[in-house]
Backbone as numpy.savetxt, mean C-alpha at the origin, in Angstrom:
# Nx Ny Nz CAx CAy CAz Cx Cy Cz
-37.33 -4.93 -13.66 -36.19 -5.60 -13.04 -34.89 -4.92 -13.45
-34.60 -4.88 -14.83 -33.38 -3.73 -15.24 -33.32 -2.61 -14.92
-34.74 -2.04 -14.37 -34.54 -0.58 -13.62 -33.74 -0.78 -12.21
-34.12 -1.76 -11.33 -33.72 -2.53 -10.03 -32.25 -2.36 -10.29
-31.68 -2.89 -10.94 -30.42 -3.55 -11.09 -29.24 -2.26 -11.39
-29.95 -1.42 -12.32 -29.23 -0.36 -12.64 -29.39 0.83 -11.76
-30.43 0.87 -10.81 -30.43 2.15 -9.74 -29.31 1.23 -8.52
-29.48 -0.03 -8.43 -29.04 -0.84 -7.59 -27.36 -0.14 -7.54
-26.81 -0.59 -9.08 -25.39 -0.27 -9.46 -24.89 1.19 -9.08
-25.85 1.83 -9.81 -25.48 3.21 -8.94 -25.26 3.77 -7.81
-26.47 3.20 -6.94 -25.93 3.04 -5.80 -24.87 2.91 -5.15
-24.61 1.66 -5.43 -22.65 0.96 -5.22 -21.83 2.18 -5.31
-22.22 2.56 -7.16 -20.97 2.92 -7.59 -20.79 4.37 -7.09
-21.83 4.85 -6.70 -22.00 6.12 -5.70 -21.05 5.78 -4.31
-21.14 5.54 -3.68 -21.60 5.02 -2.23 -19.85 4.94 -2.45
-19.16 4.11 -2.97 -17.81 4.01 -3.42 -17.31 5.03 -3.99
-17.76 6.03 -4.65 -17.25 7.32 -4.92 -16.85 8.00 -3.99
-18.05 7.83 -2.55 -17.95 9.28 -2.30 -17.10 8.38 -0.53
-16.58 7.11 -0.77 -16.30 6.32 0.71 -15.05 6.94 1.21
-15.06 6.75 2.55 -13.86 7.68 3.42 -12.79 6.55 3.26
-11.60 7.46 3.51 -10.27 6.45 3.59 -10.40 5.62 4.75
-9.96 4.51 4.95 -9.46 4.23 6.38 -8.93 4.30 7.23
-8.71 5.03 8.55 -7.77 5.68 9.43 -6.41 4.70 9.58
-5.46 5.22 9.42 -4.62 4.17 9.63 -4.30 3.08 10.97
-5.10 3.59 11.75 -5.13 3.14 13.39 -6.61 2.41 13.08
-7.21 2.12 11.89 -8.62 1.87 12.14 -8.12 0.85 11.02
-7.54 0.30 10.71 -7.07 -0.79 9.20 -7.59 -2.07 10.40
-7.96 -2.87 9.69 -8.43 -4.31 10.01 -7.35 -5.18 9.44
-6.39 -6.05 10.04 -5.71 -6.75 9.86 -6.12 -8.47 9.81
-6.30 -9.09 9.02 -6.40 -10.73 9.35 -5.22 -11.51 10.03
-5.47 -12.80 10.59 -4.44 -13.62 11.31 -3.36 -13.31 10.86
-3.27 -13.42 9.57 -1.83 -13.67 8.82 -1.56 -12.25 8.09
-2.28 -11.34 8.52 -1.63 -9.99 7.83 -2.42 -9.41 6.78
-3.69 -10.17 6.07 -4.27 -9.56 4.60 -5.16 -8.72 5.49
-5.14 -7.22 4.65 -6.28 -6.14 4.83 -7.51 -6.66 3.68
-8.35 -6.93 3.65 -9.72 -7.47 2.89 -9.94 -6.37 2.17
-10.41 -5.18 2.82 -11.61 -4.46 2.36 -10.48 -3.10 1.69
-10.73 -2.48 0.70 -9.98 -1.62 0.10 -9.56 -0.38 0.82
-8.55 0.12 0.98 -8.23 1.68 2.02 -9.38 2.56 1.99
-9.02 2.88 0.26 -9.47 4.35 -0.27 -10.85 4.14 -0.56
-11.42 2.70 -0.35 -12.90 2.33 -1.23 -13.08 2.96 -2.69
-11.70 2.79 -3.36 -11.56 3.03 -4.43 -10.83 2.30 -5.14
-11.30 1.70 -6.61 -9.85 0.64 -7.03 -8.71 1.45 -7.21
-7.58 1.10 -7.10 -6.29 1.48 -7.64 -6.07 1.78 -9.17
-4.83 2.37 -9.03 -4.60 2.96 -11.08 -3.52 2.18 -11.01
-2.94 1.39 -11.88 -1.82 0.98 -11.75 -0.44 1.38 -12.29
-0.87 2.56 -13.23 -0.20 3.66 -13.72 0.73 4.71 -12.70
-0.64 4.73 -11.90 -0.04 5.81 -10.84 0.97 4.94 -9.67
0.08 3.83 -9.49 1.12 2.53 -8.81 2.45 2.26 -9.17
2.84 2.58 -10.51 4.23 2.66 -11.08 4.88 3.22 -10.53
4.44 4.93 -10.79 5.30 6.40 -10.55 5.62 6.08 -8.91
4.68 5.79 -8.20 4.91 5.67 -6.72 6.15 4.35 -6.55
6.50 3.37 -7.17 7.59 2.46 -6.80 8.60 2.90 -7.20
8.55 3.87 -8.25 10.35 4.17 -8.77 9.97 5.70 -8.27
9.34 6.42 -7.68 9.45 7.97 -6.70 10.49 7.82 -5.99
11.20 8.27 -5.90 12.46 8.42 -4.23 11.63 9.51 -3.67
10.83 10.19 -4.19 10.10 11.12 -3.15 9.11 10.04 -2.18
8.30 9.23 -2.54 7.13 8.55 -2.22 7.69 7.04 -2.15
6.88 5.75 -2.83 7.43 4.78 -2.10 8.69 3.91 -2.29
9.10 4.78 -3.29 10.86 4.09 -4.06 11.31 2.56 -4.06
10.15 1.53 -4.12 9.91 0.41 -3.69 11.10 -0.27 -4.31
11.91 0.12 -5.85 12.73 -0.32 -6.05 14.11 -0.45 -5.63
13.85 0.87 -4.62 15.42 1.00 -3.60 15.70 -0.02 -2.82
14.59 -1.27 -2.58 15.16 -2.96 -2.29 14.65 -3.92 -2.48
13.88 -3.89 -3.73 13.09 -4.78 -4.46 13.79 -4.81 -6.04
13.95 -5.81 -6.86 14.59 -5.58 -8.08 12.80 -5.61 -8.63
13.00 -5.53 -9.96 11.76 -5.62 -10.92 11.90 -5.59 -12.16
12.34 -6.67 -12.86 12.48 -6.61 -14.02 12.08 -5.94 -15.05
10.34 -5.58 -14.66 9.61 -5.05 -16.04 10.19 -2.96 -15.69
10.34 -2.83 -14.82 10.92 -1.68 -14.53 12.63 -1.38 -14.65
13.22 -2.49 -15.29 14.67 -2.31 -15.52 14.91 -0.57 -15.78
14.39 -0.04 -17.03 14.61 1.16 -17.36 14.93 2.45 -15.89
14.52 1.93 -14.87 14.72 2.68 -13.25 15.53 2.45 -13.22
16.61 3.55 -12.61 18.01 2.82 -11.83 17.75 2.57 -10.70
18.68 1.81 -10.37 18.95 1.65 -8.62 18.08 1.15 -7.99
18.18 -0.35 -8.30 16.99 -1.26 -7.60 18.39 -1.63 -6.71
17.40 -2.19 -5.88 18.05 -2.90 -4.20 17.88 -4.23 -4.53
18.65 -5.05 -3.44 18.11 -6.49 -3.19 18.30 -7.15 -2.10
17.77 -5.70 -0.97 17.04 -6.14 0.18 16.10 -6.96 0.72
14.98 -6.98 -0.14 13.80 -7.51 -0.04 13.93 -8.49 -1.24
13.10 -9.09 -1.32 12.43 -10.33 -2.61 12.61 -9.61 -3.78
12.93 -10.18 -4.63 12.30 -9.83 -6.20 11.14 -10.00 -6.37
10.26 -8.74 -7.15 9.09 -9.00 -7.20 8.47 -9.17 -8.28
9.23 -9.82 -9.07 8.57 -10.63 -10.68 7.88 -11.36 -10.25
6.46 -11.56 -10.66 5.49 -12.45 -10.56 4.98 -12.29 -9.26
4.92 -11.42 -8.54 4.27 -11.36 -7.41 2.60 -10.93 -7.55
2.48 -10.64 -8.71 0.80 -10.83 -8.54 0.15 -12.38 -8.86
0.66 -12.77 -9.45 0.41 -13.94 -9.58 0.21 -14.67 -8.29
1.20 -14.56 -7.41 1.44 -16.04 -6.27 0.83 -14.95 -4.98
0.51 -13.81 -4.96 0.28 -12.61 -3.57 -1.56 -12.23 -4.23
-2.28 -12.46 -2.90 -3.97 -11.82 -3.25 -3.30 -10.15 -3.27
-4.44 -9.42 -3.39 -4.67 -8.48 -3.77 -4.58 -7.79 -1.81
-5.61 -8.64 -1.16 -5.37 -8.79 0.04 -4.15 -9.14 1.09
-3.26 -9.64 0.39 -1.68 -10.12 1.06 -0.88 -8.89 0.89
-0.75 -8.27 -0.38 -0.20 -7.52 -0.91 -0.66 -5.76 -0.39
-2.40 -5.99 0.15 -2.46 -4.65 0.65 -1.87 -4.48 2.50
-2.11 -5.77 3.05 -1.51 -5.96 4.25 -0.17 -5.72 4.63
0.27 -6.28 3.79 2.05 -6.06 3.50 2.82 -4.90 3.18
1.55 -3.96 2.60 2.02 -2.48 1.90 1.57 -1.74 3.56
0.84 -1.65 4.21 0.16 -1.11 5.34 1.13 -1.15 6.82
1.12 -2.29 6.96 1.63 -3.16 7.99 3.24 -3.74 7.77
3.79 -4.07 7.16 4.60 -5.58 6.78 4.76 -6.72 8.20
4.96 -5.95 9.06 5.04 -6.40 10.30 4.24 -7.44 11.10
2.44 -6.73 10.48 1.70 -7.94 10.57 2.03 -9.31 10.05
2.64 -9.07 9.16 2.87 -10.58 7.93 4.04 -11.43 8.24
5.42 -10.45 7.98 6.63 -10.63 8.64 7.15 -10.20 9.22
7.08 -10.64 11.01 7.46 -9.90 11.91 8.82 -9.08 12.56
9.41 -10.43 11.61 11.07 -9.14 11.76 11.89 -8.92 10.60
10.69 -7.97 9.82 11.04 -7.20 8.39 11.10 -5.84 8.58
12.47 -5.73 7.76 13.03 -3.84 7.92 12.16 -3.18 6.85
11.19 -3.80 6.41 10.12 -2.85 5.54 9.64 -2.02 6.38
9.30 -0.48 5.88 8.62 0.52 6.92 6.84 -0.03 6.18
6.44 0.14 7.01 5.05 0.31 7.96 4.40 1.65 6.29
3.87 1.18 5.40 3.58 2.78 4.67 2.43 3.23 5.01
1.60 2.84 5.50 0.22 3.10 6.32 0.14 3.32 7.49
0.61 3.75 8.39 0.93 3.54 9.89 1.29 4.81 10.37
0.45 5.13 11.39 0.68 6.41 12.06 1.09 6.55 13.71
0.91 5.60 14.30 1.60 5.15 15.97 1.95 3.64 15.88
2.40 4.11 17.62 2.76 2.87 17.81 4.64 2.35 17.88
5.07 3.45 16.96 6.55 3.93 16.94 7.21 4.74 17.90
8.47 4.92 18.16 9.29 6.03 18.48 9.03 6.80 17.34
8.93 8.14 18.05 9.16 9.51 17.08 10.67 9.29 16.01
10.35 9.81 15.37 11.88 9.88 14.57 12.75 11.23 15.34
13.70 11.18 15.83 14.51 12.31 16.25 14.43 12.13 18.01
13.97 11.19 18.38 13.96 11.26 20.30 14.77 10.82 20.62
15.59 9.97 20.14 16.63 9.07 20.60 17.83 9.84 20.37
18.03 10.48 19.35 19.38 11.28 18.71 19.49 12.95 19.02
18.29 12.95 19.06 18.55 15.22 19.02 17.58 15.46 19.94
16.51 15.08 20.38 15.37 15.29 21.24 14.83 16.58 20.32
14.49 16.24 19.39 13.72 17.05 18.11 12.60 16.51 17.32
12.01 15.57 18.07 11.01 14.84 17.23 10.11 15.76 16.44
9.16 15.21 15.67 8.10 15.89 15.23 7.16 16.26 15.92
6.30 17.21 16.37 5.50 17.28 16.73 4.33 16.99 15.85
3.23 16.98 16.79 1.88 16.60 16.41 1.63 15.11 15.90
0.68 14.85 14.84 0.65 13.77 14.28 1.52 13.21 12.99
2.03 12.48 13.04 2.80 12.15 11.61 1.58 11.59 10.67
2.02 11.98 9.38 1.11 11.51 8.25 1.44 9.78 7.24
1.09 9.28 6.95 1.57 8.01 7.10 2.19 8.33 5.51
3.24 7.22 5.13 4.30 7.35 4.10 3.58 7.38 3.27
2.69 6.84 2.50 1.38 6.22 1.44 0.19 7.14 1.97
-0.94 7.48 1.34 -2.07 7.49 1.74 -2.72 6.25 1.03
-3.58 6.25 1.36 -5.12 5.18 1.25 -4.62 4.89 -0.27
-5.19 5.46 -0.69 -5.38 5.56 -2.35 -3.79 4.74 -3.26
-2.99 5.80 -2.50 -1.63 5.24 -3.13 -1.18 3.75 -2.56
-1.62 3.37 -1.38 -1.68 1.96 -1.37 -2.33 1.43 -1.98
-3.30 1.30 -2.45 -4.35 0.80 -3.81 -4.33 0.97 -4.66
-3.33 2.18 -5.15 -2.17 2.05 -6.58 -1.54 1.52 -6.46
-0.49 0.96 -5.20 0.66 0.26 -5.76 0.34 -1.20 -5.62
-0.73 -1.50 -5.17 -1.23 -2.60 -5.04 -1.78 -2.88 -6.45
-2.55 -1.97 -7.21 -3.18 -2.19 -8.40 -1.79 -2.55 -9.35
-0.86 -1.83 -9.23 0.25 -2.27 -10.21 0.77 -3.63 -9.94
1.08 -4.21 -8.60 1.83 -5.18 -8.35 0.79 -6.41 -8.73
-0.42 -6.25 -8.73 -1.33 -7.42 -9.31 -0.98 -7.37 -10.43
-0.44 -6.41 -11.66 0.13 -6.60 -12.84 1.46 -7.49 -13.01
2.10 -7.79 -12.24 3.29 -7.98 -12.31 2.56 -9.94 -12.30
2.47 -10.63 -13.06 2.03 -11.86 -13.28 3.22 -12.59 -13.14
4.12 -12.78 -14.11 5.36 -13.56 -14.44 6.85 -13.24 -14.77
């Protein structure tokens, strides 16, 4: 039976090693906005979930979110909510919907979309007729939404 259980685990923990991201046009949204099932089919670091909220290269989440336990960052915003204690009162699932989408959740929020690849105006059609060509790459990948998600479940109180 312990042989069962432990080829069983491996399995999993295989199978989750080696799982594809989710296309960003392929994300499963619930009624109210929670993505369920993980991007990257990988847990998040919440380490790396840090570096990505205070990045101005990547998701600079503090440019309109304050965060207390991150005081040491400059230049928090207070555009959006404060997000002390947001793991506490947000699933893991609210919080990955919201990072993907926001739009699904709250429909007329100036949060960008960090998972999202159509469905927009090009950036540059309206002003220079210079858009990007080809496909745009979404702000986040998979993974780094499941870091910053892994960090913000830290954020308790």
């Amino acid at each position: 039976m312990k042989r069962i259980i432990t080829a069983s685990a491996f399995t999993v923990a295989a199978t989750l090693a080696f799982a594809e991201d989710v296309a960003p046009d392929n994300v499963v949204f619930s009624e109210y906005g929670e993505v369920e099932a993980s991007l990257s089919g990988q847990a998040g670091d919440p380490a790396a979930g840090l570096q990505i909220m205070v990045s101005r290269g990547k998701g600079n989440c503090i440019a309109c979110h304050q965060v207390t336990a991150l005081q040491e960052y400059p230049f928090h915003g207070d555009v959006g909510p404060i997000l002390d204690g947001v793991g506490g009162y947000r699933t893991a699932e609210e919080l990955r919907g919201i990072l993907a989408n926001p739009k699904m959740t709250f429909e007329g929020t100036i949060m960008p979309a960090f998972y999202r690849t159509s469905g927009f105006n090009r950036p540059g059609n309206a002003f220079t007729g210079k858009a990007a060509e080809g496909e745009l790459a979404p702000l986040l990948t998979a993974q780094e939404i499941e870091d910053v998600v892994a960090y913000l479940q830290t954020l308790q109180d």
